[in-house]
Backbone bond lengths (Angstrom), bond angles and torsions (degrees), N, CA, C in turn:
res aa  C-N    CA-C-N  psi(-1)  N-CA   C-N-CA  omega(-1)  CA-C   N-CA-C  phi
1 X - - - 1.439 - - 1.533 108.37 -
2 X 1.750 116.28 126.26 1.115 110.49 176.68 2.083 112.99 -78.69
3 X 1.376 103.97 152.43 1.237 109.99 163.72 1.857 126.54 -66.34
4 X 1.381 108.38 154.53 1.814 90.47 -166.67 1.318 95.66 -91.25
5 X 1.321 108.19 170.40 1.716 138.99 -153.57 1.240 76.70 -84.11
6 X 1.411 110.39 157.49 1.537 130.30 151.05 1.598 118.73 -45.14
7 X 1.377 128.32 -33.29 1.098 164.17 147.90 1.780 102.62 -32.89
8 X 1.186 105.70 -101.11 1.586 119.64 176.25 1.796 106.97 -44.78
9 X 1.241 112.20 -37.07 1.539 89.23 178.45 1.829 116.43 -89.09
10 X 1.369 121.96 -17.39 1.162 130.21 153.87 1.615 114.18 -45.96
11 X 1.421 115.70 -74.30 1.816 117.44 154.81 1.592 110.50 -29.02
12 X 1.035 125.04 -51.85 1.584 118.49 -155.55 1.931 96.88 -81.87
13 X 0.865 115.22 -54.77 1.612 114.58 165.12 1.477 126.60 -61.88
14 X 1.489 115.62 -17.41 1.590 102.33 168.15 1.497 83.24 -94.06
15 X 1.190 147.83 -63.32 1.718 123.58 178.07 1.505 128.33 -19.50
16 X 1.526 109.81 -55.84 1.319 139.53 154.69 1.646 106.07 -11.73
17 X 1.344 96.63 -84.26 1.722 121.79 -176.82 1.158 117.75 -58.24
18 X 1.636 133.51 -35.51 1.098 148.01 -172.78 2.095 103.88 -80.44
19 X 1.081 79.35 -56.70 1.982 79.99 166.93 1.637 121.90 -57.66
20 X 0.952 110.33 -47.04 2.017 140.56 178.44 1.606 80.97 -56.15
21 X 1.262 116.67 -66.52 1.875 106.69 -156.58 1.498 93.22 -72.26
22 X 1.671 142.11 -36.89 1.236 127.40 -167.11 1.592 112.15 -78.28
23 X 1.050 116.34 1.86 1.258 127.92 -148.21 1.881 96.35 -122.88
24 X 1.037 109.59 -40.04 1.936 121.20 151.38 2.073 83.27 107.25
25 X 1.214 108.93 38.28 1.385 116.68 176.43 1.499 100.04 -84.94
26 X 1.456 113.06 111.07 1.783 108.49 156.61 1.235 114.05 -82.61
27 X 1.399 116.74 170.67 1.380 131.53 175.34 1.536 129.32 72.15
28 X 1.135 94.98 10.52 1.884 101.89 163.80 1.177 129.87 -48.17
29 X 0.974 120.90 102.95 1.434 124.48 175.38 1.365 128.58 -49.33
30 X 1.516 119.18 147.31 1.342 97.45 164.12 1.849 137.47 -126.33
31 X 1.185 94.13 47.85 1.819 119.55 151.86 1.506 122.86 -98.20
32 X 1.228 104.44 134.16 1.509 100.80 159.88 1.712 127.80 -15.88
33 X 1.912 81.71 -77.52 1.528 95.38 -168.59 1.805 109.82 -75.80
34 X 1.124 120.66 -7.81 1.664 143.73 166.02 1.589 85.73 -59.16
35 X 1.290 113.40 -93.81 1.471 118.45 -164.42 1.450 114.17 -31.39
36 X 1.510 110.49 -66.51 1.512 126.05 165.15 1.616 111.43 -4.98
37 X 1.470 99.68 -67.72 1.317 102.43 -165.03 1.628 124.31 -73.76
38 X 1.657 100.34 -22.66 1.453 126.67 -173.48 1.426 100.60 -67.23
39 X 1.479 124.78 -60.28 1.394 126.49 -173.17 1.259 95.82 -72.40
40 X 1.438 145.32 -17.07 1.970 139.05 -169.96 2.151 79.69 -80.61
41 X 1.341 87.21 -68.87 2.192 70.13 -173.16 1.492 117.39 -47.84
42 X 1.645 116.17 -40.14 1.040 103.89 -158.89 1.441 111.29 -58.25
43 X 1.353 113.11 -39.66 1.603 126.40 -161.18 1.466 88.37 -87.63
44 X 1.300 147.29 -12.14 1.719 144.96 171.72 1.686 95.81 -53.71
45 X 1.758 108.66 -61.41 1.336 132.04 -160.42 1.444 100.23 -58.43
46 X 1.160 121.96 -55.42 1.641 124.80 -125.07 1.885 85.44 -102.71
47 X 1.411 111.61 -77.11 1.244 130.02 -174.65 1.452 104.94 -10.02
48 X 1.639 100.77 114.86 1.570 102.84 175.41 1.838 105.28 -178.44
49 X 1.146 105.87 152.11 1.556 121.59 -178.34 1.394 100.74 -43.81
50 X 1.087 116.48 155.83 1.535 140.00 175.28 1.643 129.84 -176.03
51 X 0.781 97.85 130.06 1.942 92.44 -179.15 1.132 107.92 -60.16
52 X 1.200 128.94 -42.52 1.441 122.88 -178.11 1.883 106.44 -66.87
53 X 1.262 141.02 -41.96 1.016 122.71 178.81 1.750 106.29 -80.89
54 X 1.442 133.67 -31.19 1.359 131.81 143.47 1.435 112.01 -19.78
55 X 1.078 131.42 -49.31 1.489 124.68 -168.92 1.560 107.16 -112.87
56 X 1.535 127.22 -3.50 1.095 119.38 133.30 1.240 122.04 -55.15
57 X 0.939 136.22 -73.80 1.828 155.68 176.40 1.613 97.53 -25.41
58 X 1.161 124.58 -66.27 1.553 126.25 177.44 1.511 116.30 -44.51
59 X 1.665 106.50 -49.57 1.626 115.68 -166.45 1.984 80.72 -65.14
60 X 0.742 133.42 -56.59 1.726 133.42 -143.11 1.744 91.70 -87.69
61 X 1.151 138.85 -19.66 1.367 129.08 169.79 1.285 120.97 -89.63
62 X 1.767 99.90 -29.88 2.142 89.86 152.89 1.549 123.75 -86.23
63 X 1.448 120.58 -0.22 1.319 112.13 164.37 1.458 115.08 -76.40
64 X 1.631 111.87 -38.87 1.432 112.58 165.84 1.373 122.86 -53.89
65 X 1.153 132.13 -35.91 0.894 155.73 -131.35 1.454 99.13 -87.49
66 X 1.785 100.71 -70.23 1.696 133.92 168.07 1.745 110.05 -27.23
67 X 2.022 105.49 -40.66 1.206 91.97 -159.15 1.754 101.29 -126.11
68 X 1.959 93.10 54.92 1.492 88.62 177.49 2.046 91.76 -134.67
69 X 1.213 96.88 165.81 1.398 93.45 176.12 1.264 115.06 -68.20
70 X 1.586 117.47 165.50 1.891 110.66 -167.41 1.627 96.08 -71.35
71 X 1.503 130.55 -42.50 1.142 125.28 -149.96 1.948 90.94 -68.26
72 X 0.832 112.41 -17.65 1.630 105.67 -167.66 1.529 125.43 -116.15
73 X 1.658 96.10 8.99 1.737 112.28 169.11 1.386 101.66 -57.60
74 X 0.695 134.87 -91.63 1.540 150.81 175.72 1.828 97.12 7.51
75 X 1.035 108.41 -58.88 1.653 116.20 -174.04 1.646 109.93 -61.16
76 X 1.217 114.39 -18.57 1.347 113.83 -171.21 1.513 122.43 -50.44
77 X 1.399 119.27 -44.19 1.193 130.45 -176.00 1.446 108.89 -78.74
78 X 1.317 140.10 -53.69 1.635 140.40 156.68 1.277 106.62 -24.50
79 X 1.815 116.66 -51.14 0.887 120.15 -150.91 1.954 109.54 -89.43
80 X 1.308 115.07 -16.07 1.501 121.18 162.77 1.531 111.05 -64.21
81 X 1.556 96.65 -51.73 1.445 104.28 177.84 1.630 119.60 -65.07
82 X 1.185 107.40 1.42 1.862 87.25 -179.76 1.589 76.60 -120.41
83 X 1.117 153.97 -1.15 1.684 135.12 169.31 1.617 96.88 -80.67
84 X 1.402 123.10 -24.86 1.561 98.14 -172.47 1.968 99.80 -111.83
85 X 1.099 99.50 20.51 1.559 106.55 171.13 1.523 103.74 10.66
86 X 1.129 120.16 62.17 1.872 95.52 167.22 2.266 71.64 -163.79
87 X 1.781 70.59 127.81 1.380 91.69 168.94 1.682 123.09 -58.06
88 X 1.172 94.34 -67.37 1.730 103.29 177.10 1.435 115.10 -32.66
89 X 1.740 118.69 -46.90 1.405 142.82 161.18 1.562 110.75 -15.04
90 X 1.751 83.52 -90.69 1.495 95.08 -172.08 1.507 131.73 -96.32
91 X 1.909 93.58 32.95 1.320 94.40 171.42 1.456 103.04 -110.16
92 X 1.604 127.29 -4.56 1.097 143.92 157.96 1.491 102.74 -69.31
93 X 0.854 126.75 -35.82 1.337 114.46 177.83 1.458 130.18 -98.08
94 X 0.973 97.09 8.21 1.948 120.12 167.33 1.454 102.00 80.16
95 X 1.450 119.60 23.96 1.405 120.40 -171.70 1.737 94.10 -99.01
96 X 1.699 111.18 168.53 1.437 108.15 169.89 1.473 111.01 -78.98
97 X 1.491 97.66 152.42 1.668 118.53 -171.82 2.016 86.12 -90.63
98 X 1.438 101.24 157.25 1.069 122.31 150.26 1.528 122.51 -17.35
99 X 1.077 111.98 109.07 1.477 113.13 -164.73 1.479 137.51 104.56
100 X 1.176 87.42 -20.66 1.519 121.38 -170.51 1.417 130.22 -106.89
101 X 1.491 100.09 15.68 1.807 105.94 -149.52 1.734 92.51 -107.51
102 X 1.236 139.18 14.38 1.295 143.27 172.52 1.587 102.20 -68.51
103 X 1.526 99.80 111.24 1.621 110.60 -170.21 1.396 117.99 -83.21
104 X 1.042 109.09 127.39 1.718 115.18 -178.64 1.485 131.08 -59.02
105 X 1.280 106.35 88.36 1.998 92.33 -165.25 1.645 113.97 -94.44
106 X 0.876 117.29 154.92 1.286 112.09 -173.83 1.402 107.89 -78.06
């Protein structure tokens, strides 16, 4: 994996900052590897079950869902869970953890 351009990590931190302020996040840094670490605690701290992201998670796995072929619904949920690879993640999000991503077919 290449490292990002001076370029791409400039983009990725004013993105960074721009989400953080819509989001009513103080204390954003403004380095790359500053930011990096800011959103790794923030989401250490915060990350946790909720009904409201529970019933986010549902609305966004039947839209996926809607626009996959039938033979390959089934994969959908493994398949959220291995794009956000982080256990803590998608066990907050009622998705399978690591290990766990063997999709249920009917």
């Amino acid at each position: 994996m290449r490292a990002p351009t001076q370029a791409e990590e400039t983009a990725a931190t004013r993105f960074y900052q721009e989400l953080g302020a819509r989001m009513n996040i103080a204390g954003i840094t403004a380095t790359f590897q500053d930011t990096e670490h800011f959103f790794d605690r923030y989401e250490h701290d915060t990350i946790a079950h909720s009904p409201a992201g529970a019933q986010l998670m549902s609305s966004t796995l039947q839209v996926l869902m809607s626009r996959l072929a039938g033979p390959v619904r089934p994969l959908t949920r493994p398949m959220l869970s291995a794009m956000f690879d982080d256990d803590r993640l998608t066990d907050a999000l009622g998705l399978p953890t690591h290990g766990q991503t063997k999709p249920e077919l009917p």
